[in-house]
N, C-alpha and C positions, 0 to 999 in steps of 0.2 A: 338731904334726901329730897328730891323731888316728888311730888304728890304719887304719880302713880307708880313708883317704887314703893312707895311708904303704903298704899292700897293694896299691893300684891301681897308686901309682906304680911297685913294686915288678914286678909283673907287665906293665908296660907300657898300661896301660889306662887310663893320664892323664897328666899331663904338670905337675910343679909348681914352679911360678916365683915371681918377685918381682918388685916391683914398687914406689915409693915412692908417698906420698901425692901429690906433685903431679900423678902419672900417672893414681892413679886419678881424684883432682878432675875432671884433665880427663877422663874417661875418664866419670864422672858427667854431666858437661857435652853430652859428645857424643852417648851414648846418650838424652837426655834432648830436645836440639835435633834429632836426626836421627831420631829413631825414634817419639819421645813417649813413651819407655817412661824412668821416670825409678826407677834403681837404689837399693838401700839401698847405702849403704859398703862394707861387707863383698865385696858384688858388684861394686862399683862398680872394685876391686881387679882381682878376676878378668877381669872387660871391658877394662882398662887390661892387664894381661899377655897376655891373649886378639890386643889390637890390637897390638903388640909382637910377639908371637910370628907371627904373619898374613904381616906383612913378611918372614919368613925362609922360610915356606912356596912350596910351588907354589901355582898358581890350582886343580889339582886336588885338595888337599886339603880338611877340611872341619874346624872348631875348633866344639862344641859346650861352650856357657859356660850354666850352672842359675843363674838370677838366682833367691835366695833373700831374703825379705825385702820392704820399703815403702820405697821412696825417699824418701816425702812427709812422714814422720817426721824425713828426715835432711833436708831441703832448707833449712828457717830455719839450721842449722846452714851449711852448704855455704855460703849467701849470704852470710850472715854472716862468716863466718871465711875465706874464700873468693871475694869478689867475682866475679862471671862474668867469665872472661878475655879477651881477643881471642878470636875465633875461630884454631880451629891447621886449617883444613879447608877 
């Protein structure tokens, strides 16, 4: 974790979780069929904890997730290694 990740958490100004690679795959998937907005990995991670964490919340709160990065770089890879799965949605 980089320092001012570990200072946000610290102060209360973020919130930081895990998440394994299938969650985010799908989590790649979902963002990418529902939205048209297709993440890089690294995001694709944060969306996957993001959807995870949502379920434990109220409807009144609000989860902002910074999609950093090109999805379209990682997507040969994803198909690849990754077949598109049933839908989970």
């Amino acid at each position: 974790m980089v320092p001012e990740h570990a200072y946000l958490n610290e102060i209360g100004r973020t919130k930081i979780g895990l998440c394994n690679d299938e969650e985010a795959v799908d989590a790649f998937y979902k963002l990418s069929q529902l939205e048209g907005i297709i993440p890089a990995l690294e995001s694709a991670h944060a969306v996957a904890y993001a959807m995870k964490l949502a379920k434990t919340l109220g409807s009144d709160k609000t989860i902002l997730v910074n999609l950093s990065g090109r999805g379209d770089k990682d997507i040969d890879f994803v198909i690849e290694h990754y077949p598109i799965p049933n839908a989970k949605f």
